[in-house]
C-alpha positions, 0 to 999 in steps of 0.5 A, a space after each residue: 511769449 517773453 521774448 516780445 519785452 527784451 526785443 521792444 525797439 523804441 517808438 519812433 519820434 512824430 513831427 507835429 510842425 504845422 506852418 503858420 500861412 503859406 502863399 504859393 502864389 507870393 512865394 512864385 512871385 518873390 522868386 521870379 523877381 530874385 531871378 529877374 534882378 539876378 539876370 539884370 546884374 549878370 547883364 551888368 557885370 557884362 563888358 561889352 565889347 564891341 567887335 571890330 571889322 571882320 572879327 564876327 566873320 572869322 568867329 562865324 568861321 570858327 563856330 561852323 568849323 567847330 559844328 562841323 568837327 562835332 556833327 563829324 565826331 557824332 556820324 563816327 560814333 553813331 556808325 560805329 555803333 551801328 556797326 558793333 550792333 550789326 555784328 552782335 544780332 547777325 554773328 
């Protein structure tokens, strides 16, 4: 058996790091404040714009046209999918 020495593949390297002290309850606590101070200055940086009459009105319009449209592009695509799979089972 002296082939076992010309193929000897090298040792893999072992990862020995061992943390000092881990608090997951104080790492939760630091993140959920970084995120609280983050949405504060998100909602800072927001200009505020009041609407003027009958602007949230048509931006409703709007919204209801563009829901409809969607809702409308789904029912159009789910039938034609049903269609696709009624004609592959039943052919």
């Amino acid at each position: 058996m002296g082939f076992q020495g010309m193929f000897r593949l090298p040792k893999n390297r072992k990862f020995g790091f061992t943390p000092r002290y881990y608090d997951a309850a104080r790492e939760d606590l630091e993140y959920r404040i970084a995120r609280a101070k983050q949405d504060v200055k998100n909602e800072q940086n927001t200009d505020y714009v009041p609407l003027r009459g009958g602007e949230l009105r048509r931006a409703s319009r709007v919204l209801n046209s563009d829901r409809r449209t969607s809702n409308l592009r789904t029912l159009l695509i789910l039938g034609i999918l049903l269609l696709i799979a009624y004609w592959l089972f039943y052919s």
